[in-house]
N, C-alpha and C positions, 0 to 999 in steps of 0.2 A: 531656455531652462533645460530641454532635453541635450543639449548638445552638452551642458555644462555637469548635466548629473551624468552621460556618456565619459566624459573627460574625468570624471571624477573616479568612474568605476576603473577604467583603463590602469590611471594613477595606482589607486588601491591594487591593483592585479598586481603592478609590477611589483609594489613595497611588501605582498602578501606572496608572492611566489618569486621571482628573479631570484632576490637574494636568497631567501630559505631553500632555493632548490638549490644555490651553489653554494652553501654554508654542509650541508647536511643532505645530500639524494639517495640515501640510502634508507633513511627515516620513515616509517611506517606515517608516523603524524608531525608538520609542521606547529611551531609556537611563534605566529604571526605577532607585529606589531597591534598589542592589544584594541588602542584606539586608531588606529586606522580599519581595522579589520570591524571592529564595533560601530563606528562610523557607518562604513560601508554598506553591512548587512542591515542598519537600522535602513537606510535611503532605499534599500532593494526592498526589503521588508513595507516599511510605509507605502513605498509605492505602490507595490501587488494589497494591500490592505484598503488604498482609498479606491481601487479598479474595483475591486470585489464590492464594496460600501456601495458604489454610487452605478454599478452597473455597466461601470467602462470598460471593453473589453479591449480597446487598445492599453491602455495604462495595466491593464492585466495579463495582456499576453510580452507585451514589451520587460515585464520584470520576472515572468514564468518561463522556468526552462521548458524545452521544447517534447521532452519526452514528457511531464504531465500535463502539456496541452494539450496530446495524444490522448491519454489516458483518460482525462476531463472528458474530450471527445466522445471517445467508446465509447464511455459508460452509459452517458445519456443515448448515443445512438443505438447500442443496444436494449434498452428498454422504450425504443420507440417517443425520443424524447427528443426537442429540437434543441439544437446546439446554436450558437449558444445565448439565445432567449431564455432557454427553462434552467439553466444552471447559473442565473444569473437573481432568477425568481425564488423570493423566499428564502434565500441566505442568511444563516446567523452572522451577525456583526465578529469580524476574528480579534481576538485575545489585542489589546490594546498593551504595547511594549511600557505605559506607561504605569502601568500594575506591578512588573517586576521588577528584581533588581538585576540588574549585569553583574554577572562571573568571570565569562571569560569565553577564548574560541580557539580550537585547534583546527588545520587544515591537514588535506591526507589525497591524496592521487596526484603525486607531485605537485601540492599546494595548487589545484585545481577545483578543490570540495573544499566546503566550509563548515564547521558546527559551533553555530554561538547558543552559548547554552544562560538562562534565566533563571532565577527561584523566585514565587511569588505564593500567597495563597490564593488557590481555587476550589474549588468544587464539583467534582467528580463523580460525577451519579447521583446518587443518594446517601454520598458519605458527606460527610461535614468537611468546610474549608480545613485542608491542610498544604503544607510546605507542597510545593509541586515543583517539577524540574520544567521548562520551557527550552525547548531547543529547537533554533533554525537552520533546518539543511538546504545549504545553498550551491550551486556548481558554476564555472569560470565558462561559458558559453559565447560562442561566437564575437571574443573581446571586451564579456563585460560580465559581472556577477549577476547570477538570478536565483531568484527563490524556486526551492522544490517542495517543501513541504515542512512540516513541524512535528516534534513529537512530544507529551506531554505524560509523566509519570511521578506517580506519588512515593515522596519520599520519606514518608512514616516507616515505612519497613523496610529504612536503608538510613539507619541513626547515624551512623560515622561516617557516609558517604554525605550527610548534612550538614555534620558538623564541620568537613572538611572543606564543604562550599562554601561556607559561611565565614570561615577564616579566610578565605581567599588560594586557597591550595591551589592551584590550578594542575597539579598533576595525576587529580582524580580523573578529569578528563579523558586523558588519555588511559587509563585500568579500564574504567566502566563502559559497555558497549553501549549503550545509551546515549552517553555526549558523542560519540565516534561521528566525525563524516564519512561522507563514502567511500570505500575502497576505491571507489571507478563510478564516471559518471553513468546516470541511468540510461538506457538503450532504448532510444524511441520506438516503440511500439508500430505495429502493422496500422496502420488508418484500416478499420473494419467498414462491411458495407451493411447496409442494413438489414437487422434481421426478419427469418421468416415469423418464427416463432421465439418469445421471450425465453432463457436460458438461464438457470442458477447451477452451481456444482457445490457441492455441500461437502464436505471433508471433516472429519472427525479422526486425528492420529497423534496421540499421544505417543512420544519416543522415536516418531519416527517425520523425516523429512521427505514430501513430495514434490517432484516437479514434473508439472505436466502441460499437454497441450491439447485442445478442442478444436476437432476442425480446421488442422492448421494454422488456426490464427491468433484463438484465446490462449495469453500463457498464463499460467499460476506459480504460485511456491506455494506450501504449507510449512511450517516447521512446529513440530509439535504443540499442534494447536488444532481447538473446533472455530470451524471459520466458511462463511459462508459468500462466494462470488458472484456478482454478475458474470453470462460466458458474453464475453466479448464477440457478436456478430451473430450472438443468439446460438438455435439451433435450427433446425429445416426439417422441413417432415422430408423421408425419404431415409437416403443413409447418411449417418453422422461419423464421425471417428474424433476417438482419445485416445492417447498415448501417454504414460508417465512411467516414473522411475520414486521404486520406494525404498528410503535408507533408513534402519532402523540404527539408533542409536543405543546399543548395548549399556550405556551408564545411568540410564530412564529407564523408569516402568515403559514397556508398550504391551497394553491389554489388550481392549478392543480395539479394529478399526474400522469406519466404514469412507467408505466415496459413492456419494449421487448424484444423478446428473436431473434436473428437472425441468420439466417444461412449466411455466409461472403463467398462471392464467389472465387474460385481458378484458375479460366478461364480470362485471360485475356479479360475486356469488358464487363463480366455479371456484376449483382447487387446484393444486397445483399437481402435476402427476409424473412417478421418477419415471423414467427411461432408461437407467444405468443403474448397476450398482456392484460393489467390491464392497462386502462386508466379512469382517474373521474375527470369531473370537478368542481369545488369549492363548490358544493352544495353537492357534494356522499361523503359516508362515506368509509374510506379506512380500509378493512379488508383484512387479510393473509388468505394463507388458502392452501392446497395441492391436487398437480392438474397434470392429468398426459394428454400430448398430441400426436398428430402424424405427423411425418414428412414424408409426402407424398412423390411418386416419380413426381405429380406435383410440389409438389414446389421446388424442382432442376430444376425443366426442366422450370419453369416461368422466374428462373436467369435471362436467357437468353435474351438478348432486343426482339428476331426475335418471342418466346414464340408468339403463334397465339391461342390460347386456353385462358378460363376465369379462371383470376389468381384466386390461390385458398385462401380463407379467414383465417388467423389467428386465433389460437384458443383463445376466449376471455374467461379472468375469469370473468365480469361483461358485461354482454350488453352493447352494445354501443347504445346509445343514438339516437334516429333516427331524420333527420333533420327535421325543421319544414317547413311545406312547406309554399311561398307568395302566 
């Protein structure tokens, strides 16, 4: 059965890339053989879906590219989790392809990325089922398609980007960044070692895009967004270093912004406590820059609610601003 769904994915490569890379190489996004390429992504797709269901981590790593089984990895090994037992424990069941309807799929890094995109209704927080986009991003990896991930956006407040799925337009696809596969396949990741200490970095930057790195090893992006990470390999008491680069985008508001770094508590009952921070408000100019800190033996022991000592301050990369007094 593996050899014949191997053979199948090969097949699909060639009828999804060969030709469209010599029809068109100049083309930002291929327009693949719709049911071949639908086919295919379903078969990758089911497969990493019954791996996840049933706990098989062969059937799950054999249809997963290799830079999110990295990423899977970190995560739990940075919050002191075993890989991959606990990422396997307590999974919600994934989106059943049998809920939506098929659209359609564009390819893109020399027909090497895939995006098959869905509509179905879901349910989304605490909003009520509406029209949803369902999209699977897939990459051409070591002679065979595998899934990367999914994205999933409501299309109430995108009326003529609905109406046009719905006719079958397929050249919405390529306008909307949403349906887009990737530019370039994802770049596996450092395998981190275990951390000392649990690590979060919290970023809040409206307008502007960060890209940064922890320690060497955790990387991020932000783009104007509040968004909160595991650091990848934690943090270490002693010295720590971050390094990023801030681009503000002149066609956004950017007001405030802040960056923290935090140590996340592992004791039932303490707190979490920053270690970093880059805060400005809408008047300061937001510059990167490389910076290295220290993670005291006070600030473990501050965690603690009962801590009776003066908590120790955050290392800041800009001054904070001193209040004014009435």
């Amino acid at each position: 059965m593996r050899a014949i769904f191997s053979l199948c994915c090969v097949l699909a490569a060639c009828l999804l890339g060969g030709e469209l890379a010599a029809a068109a190489p100049q083309a930002r996004f291929g327009m693949p053989d719709q049911q071949v390429a639908r086919d295919t992504a379903e078969r990758v797709y089911n497969t990493w879906r019954l791996g996840m269901m049933r706990g098989d981590e062969s059937a799950w790593s054999s249809a997963t590219t290799r830079s999110r089984q990295v990423k899977v990895r970190n995560l739990l090994v940075s919050q002191k989790g075993n890989f991959p037992v606990d990422f396997f424990r307590n999974q919600p069941e994934p989106p059943s392809l049998e809920k939506f309807r098929y659209i359609g799929c564009i390819t893109g890094c020399n027909n090497r990325t895939l995006a098959v995109t869905y509509v179905g209704k879901v349910q989304l927080g605490e909003d009520k089922a509406n029209d949803t986009a369902f999209v699977l991003l897939l990459v051409f990896e070591d002679g065979k398609w595998k899934f990367d991930q999914s994205r999933m956006f409501n299309l109430a407040r995108l009326p003529k980007v609905k109406e046009r799925l719905q006719k079958g337009d397929l050249s919405v696809l390529q306008e909307q960044d949403g349906f887009h596969p990737y530019d370039a396949a994802p770049a596996v990741p450092q395998a981190c070692p275990a951390p000392q200490l649990i690590g979060k970095v919290f970023v809040d930057a409206p307008g502007r895009a960060i890209d940064m790195k922890i320690n060497g090893i955790s990387v991020h992006q932000f783009e104007d967004e509040r968004r909160a990470d595991v650091i990848s390999g934690g943090l270490r008491r002693g010295k720590n270093t971050i390094s990023y680069t801030i681009t503000t985008n002149d066609k956004l508001e950017h007001p405030t912004m802040a960056i923290g770094l935090f140590v996340m508590p592992e004791t039932p009952g303490n707190r979490p406590v920053c270690v970093f921070d880059h805060i400005l408000d809408a008047t300061g100019t937001a510059k990167g820059g490389e910076f290295t800190f220290t993670i005291s033996n006070e600030f473990i022991a501050s965690m603690n609610p009962r801590f009776a000592g003066k908590a120790p301050e955050p290392f800041h990369a800009v001054p904070l601003k001193k209040k004014t007094e009435r």
